[in-house]
N, C-alpha and C positions, 0 to 999 in steps of 0.2 A: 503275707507273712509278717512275724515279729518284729517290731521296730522299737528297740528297748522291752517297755513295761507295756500293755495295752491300757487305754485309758478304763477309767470306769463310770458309767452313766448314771444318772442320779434321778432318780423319782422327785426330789426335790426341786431339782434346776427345769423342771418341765417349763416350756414357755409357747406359745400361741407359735403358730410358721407364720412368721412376716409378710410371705404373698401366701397367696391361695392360684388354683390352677380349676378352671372352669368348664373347659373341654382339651382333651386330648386327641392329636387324632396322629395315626402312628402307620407307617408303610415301609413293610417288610419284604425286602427282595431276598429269596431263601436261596443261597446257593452251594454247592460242595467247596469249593476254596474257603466262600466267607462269605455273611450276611450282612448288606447293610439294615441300617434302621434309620429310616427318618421322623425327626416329632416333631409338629407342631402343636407348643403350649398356648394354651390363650391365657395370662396371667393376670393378676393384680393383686397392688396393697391390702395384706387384710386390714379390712376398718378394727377388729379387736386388739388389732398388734399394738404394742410400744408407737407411739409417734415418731416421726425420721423419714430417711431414705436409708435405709439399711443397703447393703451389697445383697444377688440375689447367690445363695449359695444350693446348689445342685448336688446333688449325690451321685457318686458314677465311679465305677472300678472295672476295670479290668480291659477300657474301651481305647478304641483309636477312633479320635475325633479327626470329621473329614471337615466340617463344614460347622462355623457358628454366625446366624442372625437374628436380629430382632426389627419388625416392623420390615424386613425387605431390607437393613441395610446391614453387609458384612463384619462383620467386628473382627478388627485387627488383633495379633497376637497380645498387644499391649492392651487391651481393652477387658481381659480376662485375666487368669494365674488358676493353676491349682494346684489346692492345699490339699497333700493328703487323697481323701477319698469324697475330696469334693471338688467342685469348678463355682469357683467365682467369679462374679461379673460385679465389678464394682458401682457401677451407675448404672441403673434401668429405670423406665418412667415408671408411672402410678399402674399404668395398664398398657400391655403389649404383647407382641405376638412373640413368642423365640423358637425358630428355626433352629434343630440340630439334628446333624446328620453324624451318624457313629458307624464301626467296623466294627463284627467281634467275630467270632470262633469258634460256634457249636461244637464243632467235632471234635473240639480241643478241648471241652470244659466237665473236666472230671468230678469236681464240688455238686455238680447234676443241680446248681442253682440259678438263675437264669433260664437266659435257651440254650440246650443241650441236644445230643441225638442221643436217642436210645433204638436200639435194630434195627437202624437207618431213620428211623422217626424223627423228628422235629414235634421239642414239646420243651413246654416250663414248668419251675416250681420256684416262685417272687416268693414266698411267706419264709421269712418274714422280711428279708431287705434284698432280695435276688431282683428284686425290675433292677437295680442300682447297676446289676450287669449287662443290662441292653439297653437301655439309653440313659442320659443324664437327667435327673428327673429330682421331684421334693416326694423323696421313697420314704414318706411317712404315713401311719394310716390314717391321722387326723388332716388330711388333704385327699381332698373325694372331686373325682372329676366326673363327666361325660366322656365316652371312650367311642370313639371310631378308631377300626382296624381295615388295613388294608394289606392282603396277602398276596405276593406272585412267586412263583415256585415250577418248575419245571411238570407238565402235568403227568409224563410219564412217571417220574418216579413218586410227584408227591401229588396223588389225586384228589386227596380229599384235605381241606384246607378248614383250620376252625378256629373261632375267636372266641367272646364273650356278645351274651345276648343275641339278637336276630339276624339274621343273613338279608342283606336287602339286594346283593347283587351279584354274581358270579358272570363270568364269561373267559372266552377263550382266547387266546393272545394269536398274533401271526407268528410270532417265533417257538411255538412250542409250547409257551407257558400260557397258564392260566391266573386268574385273579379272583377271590374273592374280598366281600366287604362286610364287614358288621358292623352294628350298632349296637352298643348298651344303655337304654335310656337314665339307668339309674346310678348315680353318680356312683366312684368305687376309688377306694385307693388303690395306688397301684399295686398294693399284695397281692390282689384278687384278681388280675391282670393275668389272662390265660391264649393261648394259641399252641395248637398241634398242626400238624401239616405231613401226609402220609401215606404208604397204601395200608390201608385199612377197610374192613368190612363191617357192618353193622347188622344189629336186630332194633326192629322200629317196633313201638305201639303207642297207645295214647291212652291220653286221662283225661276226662271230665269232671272240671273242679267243681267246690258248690255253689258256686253263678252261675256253672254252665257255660266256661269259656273252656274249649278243647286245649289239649296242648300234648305238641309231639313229644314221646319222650326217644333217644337213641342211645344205645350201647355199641359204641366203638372196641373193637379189638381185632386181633391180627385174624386171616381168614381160619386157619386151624384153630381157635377157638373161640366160634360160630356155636359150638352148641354147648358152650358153659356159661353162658350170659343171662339161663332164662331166670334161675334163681333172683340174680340180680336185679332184674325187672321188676320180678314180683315185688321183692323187697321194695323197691323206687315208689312204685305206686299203693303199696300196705305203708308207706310212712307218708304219704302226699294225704290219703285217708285220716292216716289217724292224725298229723299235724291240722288238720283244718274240724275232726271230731273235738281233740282234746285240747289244742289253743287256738282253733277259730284261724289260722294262718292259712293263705293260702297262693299257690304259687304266683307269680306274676311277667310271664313271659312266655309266648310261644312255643318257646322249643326247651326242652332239658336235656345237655348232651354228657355222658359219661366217658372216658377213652381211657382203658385200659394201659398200663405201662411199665415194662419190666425192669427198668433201672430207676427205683423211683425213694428217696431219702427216706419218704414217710409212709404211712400208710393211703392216705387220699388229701384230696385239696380241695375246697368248696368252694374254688372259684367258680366266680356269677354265669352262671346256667352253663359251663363247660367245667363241671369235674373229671379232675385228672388223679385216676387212683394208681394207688401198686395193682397189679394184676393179682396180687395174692388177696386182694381185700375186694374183688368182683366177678375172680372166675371160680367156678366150682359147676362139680356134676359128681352125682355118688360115685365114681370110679375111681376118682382120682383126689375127692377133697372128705375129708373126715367131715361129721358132725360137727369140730368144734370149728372147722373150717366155714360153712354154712354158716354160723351165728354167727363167726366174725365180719361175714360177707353182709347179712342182713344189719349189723348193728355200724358200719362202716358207711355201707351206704345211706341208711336212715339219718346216721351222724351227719355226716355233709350234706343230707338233702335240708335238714331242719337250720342249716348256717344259714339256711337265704334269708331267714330271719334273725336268728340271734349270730348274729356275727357278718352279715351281710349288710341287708339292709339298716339294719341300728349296730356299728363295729364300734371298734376300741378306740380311743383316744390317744394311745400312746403303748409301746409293750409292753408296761406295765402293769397294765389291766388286761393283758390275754387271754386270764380267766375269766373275765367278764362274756367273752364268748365259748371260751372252750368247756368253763365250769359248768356252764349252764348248760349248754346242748350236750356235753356227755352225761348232764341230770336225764336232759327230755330222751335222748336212745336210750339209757336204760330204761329209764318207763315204757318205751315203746318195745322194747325187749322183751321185758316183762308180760305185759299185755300179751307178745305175740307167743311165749312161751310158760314157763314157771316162775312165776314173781319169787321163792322160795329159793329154789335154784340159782337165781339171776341174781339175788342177794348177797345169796353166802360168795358166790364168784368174786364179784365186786369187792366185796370184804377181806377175803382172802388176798386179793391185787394188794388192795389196801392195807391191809398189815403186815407183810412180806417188803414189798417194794416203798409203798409211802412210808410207812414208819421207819423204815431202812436211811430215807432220805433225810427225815427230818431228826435223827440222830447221828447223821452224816456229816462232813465239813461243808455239802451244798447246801443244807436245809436254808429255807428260805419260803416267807408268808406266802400264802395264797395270791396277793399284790406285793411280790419282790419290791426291797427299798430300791435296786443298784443291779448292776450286772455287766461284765465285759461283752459278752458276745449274745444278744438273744438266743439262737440258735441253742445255749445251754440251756435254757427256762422252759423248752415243751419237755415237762416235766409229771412225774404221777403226782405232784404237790400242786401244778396248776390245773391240769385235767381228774385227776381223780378226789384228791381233798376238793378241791374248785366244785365240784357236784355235789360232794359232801354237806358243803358250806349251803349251797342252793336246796340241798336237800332239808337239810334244818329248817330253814326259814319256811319250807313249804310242813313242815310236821308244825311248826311255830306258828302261824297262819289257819292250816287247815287249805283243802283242794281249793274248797270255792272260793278264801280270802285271795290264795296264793295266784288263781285262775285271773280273778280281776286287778291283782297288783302285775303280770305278766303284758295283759291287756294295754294297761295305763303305760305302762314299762315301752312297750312297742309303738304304741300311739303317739306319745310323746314323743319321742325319740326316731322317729321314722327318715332314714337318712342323713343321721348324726354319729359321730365319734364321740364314745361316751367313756364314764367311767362307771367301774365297780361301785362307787356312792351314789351314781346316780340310779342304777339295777333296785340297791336295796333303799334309798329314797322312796320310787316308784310303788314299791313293796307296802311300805309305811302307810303313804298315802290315799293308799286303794284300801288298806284293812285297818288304818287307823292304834295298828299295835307298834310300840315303839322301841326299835332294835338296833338302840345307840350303843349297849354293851356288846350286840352280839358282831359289831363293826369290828371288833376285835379280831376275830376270828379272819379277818381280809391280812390284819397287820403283822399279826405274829406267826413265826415259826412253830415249829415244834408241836409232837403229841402230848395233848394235857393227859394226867393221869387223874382217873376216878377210884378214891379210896371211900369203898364204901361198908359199915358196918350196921348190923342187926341185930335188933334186943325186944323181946317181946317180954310182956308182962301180963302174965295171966289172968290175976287178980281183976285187975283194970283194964282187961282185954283192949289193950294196947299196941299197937308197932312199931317200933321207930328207924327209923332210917337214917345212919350219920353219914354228909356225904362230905368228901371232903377233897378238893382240885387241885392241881399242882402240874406245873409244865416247866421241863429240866432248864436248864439255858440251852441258849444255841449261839451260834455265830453273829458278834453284832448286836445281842439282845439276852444282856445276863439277866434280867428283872422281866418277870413275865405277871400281867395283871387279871385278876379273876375272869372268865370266859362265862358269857349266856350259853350255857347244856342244855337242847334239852334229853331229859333223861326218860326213855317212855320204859313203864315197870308192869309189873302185878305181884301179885302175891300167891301163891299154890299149898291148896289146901290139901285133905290126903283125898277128896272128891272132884278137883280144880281150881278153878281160879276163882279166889273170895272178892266179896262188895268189897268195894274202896272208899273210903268217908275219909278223907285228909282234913285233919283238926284245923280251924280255919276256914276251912269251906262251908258254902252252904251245903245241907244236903241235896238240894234240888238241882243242882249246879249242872247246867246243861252239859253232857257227854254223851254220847251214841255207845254206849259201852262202859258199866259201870265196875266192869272188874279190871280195864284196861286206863293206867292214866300217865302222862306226861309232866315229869318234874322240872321244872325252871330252874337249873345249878348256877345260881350267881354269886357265888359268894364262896370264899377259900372253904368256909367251914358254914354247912347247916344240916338242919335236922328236919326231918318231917314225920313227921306221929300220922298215925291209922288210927280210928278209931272203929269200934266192934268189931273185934276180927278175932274170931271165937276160936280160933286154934294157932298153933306157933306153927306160921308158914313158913314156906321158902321162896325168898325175894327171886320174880325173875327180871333181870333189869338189863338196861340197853334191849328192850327191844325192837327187830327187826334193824340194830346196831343205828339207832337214833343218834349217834353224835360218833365220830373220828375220834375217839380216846380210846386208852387204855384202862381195862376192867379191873381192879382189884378185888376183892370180894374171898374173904375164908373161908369159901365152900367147904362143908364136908363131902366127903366119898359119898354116901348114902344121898344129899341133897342135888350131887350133880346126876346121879343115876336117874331118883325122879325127874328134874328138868329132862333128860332124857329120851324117857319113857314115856311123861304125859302132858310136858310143857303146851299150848296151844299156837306158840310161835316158833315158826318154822327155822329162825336164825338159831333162837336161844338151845334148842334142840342138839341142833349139829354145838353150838359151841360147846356144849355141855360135853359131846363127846370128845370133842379137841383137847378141854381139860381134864379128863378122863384120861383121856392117849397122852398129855404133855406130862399125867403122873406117871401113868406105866413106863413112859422114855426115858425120866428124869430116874425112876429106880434103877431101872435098866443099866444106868451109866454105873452111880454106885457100887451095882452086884459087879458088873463088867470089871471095875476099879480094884475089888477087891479077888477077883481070879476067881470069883464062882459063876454059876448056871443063875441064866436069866428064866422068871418062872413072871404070868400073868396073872393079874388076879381074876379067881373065878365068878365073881359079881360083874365085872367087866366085859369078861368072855362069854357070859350068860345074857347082857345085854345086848352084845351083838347077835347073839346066836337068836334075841326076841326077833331083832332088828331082821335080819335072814329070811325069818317065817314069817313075817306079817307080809303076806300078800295085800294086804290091802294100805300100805305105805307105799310113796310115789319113790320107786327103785332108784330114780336121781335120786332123791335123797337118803335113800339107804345107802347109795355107794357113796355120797360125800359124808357121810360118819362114819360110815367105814375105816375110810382112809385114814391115817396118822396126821399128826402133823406136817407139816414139810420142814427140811431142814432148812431152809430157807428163813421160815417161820420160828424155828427151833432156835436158830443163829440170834433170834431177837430177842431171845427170850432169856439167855444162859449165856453169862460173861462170868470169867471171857472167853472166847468160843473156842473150844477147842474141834472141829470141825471131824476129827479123826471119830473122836470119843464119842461124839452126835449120830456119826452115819452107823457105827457100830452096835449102840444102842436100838436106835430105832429099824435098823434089821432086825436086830434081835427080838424085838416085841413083834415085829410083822411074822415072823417066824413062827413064835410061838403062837400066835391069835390064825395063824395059818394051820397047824398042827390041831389043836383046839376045834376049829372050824370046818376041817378039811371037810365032811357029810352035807353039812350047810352049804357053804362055798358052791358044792357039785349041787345040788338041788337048786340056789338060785342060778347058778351057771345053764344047765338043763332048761329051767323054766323059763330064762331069758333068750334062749334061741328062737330061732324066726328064717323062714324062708321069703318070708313076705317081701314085697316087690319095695326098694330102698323113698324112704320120703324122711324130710329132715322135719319130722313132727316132733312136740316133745313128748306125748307119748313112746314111738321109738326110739328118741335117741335117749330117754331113759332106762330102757330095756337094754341097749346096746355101753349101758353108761354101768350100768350093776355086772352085767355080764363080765367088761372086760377089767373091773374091777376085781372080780373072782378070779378072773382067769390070772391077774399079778401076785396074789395071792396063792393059787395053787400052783403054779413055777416053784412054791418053794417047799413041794411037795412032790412025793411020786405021781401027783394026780396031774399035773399040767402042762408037762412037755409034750404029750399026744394029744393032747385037746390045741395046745400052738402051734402045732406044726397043721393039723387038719381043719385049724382054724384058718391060718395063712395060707393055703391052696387051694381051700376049696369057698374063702369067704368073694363078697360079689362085691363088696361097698369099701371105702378107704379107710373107714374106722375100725374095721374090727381086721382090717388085713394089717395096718400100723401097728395096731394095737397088739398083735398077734408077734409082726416083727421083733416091737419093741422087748415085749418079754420073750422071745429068741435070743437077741443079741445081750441082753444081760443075764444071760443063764451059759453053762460050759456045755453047753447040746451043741455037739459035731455037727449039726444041720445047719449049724449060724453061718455057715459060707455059703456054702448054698441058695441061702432061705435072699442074702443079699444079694451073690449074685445074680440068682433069679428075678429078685425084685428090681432091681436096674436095666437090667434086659429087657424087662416087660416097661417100664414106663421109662427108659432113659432120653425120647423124645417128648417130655414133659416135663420144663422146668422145676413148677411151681413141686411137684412129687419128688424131684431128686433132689431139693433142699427139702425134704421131710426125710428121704435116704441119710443126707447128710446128718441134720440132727437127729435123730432114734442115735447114729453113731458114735457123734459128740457128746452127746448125757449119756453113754455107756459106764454106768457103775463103777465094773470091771478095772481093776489094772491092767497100765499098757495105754489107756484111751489117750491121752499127748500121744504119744507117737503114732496111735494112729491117725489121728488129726493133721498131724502136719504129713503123715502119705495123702489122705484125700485134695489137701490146698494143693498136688499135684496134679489130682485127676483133671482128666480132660473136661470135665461138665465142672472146677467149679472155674469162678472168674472173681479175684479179686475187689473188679471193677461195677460187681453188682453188688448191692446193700443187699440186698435177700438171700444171698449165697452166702456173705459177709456175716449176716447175724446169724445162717442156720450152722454154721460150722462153728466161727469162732467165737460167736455171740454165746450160742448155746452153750458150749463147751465153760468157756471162763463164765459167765453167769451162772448158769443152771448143773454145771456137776462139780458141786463144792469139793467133793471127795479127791476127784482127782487136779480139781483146777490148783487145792492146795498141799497140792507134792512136798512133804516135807523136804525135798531137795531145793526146793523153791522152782523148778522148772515150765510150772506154769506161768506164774510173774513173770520170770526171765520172756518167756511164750509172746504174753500180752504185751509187754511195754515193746517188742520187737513189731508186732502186728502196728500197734498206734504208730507209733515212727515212720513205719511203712507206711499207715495212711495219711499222716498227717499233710502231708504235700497234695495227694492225692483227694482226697475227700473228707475236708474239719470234720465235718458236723458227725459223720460214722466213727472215725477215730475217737473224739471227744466221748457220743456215747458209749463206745465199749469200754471204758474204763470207769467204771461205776464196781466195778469186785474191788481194783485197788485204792480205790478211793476210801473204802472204808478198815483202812488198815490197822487202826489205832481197836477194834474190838477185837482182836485176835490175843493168842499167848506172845508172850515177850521174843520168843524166838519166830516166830511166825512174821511179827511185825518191822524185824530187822529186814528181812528179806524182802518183804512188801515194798518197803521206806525205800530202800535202794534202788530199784525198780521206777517209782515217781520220781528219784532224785536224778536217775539217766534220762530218761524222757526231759525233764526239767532243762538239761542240760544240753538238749537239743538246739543250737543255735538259732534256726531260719522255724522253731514255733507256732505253730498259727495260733492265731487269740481263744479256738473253741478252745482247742488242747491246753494249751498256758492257763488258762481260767481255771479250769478242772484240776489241774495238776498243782497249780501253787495254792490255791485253794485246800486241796487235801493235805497240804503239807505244812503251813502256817499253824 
């Protein structure tokens, strides 16, 4: 807890660790009162450090020390002190061994960081400074040991026993207990540092890498579910494939163990050959897990299998380079997403994350570079600006490059750095060096904050059949960084002609100028203000730019009505497409509000309604993508867009247009609705889940009609798969259909022996449109299935809720505030890092109406005034209010 002010850390003040730690070896006696831990470090002076005999300083919270030596000889109470959240030992040689024995408290430790239980289980989560709770250690990532683990544990309760790397020995105790031992041969800091201990059951298979060394893989989880794990598997082994097809990586260790885990901070943990996921990110079977449940399961696990290289074997330096692992491999799962389904699809997803949430941040009071300067708690910075921009950033450079350049700067990138703590300058160094292109401006993009804006305008000249393009950059201030300096864009474009897309001859260029595609090209934005001329371009086109959303900025662009319609209708990329119709949808809204404003009927335009109604009938469009043009904006989205928010006047509008394009479309709607039904046996293909993805798209839309209270109710009874039975729910519960109790209570009876489905019960709940949702929120934090004390239960109720249903989260009573800042308080004792995250709605209080914002303000300033603090929360909260 709070001790004053918490300090704040300095990307600056980085300095080398004085000793280094060479082998670890660590013996864990697990018991129900309390666990020891014994470590022996093998130490010494780093030769890089400062010259000196420094004191050696340890990391360690929350521990009861039983025992301290070095080299065999006991150190007296005088021979140490500790400061804070560390243990100094004033004198230590060059090289020695230090002996510490500690006490802690599994069952006591609610922050779920460290070792913890979870449903009797024994299991951890160190990333990013949690080993610091089980012994006294240098819990930094730029100190990489050898890890031997030694486990005993009672074997009735806890039979199956698991650390990192290979098992070299097990056996059975005379008293009951048993022991096992591993080995990790490959040095790790101790983030990476994993042990479960448990009854649990498994499904085994194996992989055959491309040397032809076998290797086990196993899916740990509880015996009830044994038969939602196969997904998973598959997923394990379709990304062991493609990582060693498309970066030559390939695993390096016997066994790969997965274990499932219901009380768990984050989503998974890529610790070295024993990942420890949330159960929400590895079980699934069409019964019980939606479609987008399946992708998250496949993209989760692919994500942490591809850490053993980018983030494992070559890690971070310090945490302020986190992106340097996180950026990168949530580049290489989306590509592997892609591949495995609709790169199209997988796109606009991504993007939509990204503008909604990332841009949210970076005009936030947290915003903060790709490589944060500074930071009170890490635990704040796994962020959509480190993981989602951090890809973005990685993404460029590979559009910058090209596959092959990008393939062998990867190559050099790994090679080099093969069991080093690295930085983000050394990633794009590696990059440099391999392709020989030089992306000293595009360094930028690691340091600064904030979404740059692209102001770009178009003037053709017929005469001279000419184009020019004026482009023009600009990135607001942020916190810490009033002056922001031109950014390396690149900007990938075309031109569309009234037959498609025209030759591209960029003035300047040769014409023979090596491109695989001469009507597609990539503009270099360096500079605050530049121009690029076309030459022969025999008609006045319509620019279509950013695409496939080549760079994390904001579009500017005067489209006309008529110009966004063709991108539309005939664009060849499949982003600029859908975005075309967002700006399309963000005119109809933005009217909408106005009529709204002025006490008349909201009407659509019929060039609008006629293009979706193309949209509808073209059978031969991939139905994902007809339902995400479909779709409007989200208000989420809207909030970004239209200051200052008036959140009331947003939801009210964009009903209103869904309404009328619902009316308008009702025939359509029912024909693709028809067309997309299926009795066919459920597979998480993207064929199907696009069929099942139009369908229940129609089906939100005709709820707002006579047409679609009988198609959800006979949808939700008689469907066989999670998706379209949710789906079905959800347009129930946000419609006045007397079925709505029913339709839940039934739904709960049927799966209320299934976690992972009663927090989707919960949220369908919590994003209830509807007034009245607060109050029913805080009746469910009663029910018997939820539990305060699980993060999954935590986000599906009151995450959702304050997040994701603006409408009612911003009660002109202010009762949702009042709601949230009572939740965080609650947690804040209980579990920082949950509390900390759920306040990301109040955080951004300063874009709301003047009376909106009083209420907000007061809210952060009671929390604030929380004496006993924790440094997530304190961070977050006086941050937002400075």
């Amino acid at each position: 807890m709070r001790d004053a002010q918490p300090s704040t850390i300095y990307l600056k003040d980085y300095q080398v660790p004085d000793y280094l730690i060479d082998k670890t070896a660590l013996r864990f006696e697990l018991g129900e009162a309390h666990t020891e831990v014994s470590a022996t470090l093998s130490l010494r002076r780093n030769p890089d450090a400062v010259p000196g005999s420094p004191p050696l300083r340890l990391h360690g919270t929350e521990l009861e020390l039983l025992s301290l030596s070095i080299d065999g000889r006991v150190l007296a109470e005088g021979d140490w002190r500790q400061e804070g959240e560390e243990l100094v030992i004033a004198e230590v040689p060059e090289q020695f061994s230090l002996h510490c024995v500690t006490r802690i408290y599994p069952q006591n430790n609610t922050s779920l960081e460290g070792l913890y239980k979870s449903s009797g289980m024994f299991c951890t989560q160190c990333e990013a400074e949690g080993f610091r709770k089980i012994t006294y250690y240098l819990d930094r990532p730029d100190v990489m040991a050898e890890f031997e683990v030694e486990i005993l544990a009672d074997k009735g309760h806890y039979p199956v026993l698991l650390s990192n790397g290979n098992c070299v020995l097990t056996e059975t105790l005379a008293d009951g207990r048993h022991r096992s031992v591993w080995h990790d041969p490959f040095p790790k800091p101790a983030y990476l540092f994993a042990l479960v201990a448990g009854k649990l059951s498994r499904i085994s298979d194996r992989y055959t890498t491309m040397s032809g060394r076998d290797v086990d893989l196993h899916i740990y989880v509880e015996d009830k579910d044994l038969d939602k794990c196969d997904h998973a598997m598959a997923s394990l082994k379709n990304a062991m494939r493609w990582d060693e097809e498309v970066y030559g990586r390939e695993y390096d260790l016997e066994l790969f163990n997965i274990v499932a885990v219901d009380d768990f901070n984050m989503g998974a943990m890529e610790n070295k050959s024993l990942n420890i996921f949330n159960t929400s990110c590895v079980l699934a079977k069409p019964e019980t897990t939606t479609d987008a449940g399946f992708q998250r399961v496949e993209g989760v696990v692919a994500h942490e299998y591809f850490h053993n290289w980018s983030g494992n074997r070559v890690t971070c330096r310090d945490w302020f380079q986190l992106s340097l692992k996180e950026g990168f491999t949530v580049f290489r799962d989306a590509a592997f997403s892609a591949d495995m389904g609709s790169p199209t699809v997988k796109r606009v997803e991504d993007v939509t994350l990204l503008r909604t949430a990332q841009f949210a941040e970076d005009a936030g009071p947290m915003a903060h570079p790709v490589r944060p300067d500074s930071f009170i708690e890490i635990s704040n910075f796994y962020t959509v600006t480190i993981y989602e921009k951090g890809a973005e950033v990685v993404r460029m450079i590979h559009t910058l490059l090209g596959p092959e350049r990008f393939r062998a700067g990867s190559d050099l990138y790994f090679d080099r750095h093969d069991g080093q703590a690295v930085t983000c300058e050394d990633f794009v160094v590696a990059m440099e060096d391999a392709s020989g292109v030089d992306l000293g401006q595009f360094r930028r993009w690691y340091s600064q904050a904030g979404t740059p804006r692209l102001t770009v305008a178009g003037t053709y000249d017929e005469q001279a059949q000419t184009y020019t393009l004026t482009v023009e950059q600009h990135c607001p201030p942020t916190p810490g960084q009033p002056e922001k300096l031109p950014l390396h864009i690149p900007l990938a474009m075309a031109l569309l002609g009234d037959a498609g897309q025209l030759p591209l001859q960029l003035q300047g260029e040769a014409a023979n100028v090596e491109r695989s595609d001469n009507t597609e090209q990539v503009l270099n934005v360096t500079e605050a203000r530049q121009q690029f001329v076309f030459e022969k371009v025999i008609e006045a086109p319509v620019p279509s730019l950013l695409r496939g959303f080549s760079a994390p900025v904001k579009l500017e662009m005067d489209y006309r009505r008529e110009d966004l319609l063709r991108i539309m209708r005939v664009d060849g990329d499949g982003f600029c497409r859908w975005d075309a119709s967002q700006q399309l949808g963000l005119m109809e809204i933005r009217a909408a509000m106005q009529t709204l404003s002025a006490g008349q009927a909201v009407a659509v335009g019929d060039d609008y309604v006629d293009a979706c109604r193309g949209l509808l009938g073209d059978e031969s469009l991939d139905p994902a993508m007809v339902a995400l043009m479909l779709r409007l904006p989200s208000e989420a989205y809207l909030a970004e867009l239209i200051s200052p928010v008036d959140v009331q006047a947003i939801h009210a509008a964009r009903e209103a247009v869904r309404r009328c394009l619902a009316d308008a479309l009702t025939d359509s709607l029912l024909a693709a609705y028809r067309r997309c039904e299926s009795n066919e046996v459920y597979q998480a293909s993207a064929e199907q889940i696009a069929r099942r993805s139009l369908k229940n798209t129609a089906l939100a839309y005709l709820m707002l009609t006579g047409e679609g209270a009988a198609l959800a109710q006979a949808q939700f009874e008689n469907s066989r798969n999670m998706t379209d039975r949710l789906a079905a729910l959800t347009a129930i519960v946000n419609s006045e259909m007397a079925y709505k109790s029913q339709a839940l209570q039934t739904f709960y009876q049927d799966w209320q022996h299934e976690p992972l489905v009663i927090n989707q019960w919960f949220q369908v709940q919590a994003m209830c449109s509807l007034p009245g949702t607060l109050d029913r929120v805080k009746e469910l934090m009663q029910h018997p299935a939820f539990d305060i004390g699980n993060p999954n239960k935590v986000r599906a109720l009151i995450g959702a809720f304050c997040g994701q249903n603006a409408v009612n989260f911003h009660r002109e009573d202010g009762a949702g505030y009042a709601f949230l800042a009572d939740q965080v308080l609650g947690l804040n004792r209980r579990n920082p890092q949950i509390a900390s995250r759920l306040l990301g709605p109040l955080s951004k209080w300063r874009k709301y109406l003047p009376e909106v914002q009083t209420k907000m303000k007061a809210e952060l300033e009671r929390i604030l005034a929380e004496p006993e603090l924790s440094s997530d929360v304190y961070e977050v909260v006086s941050k937002s209010l400075s």
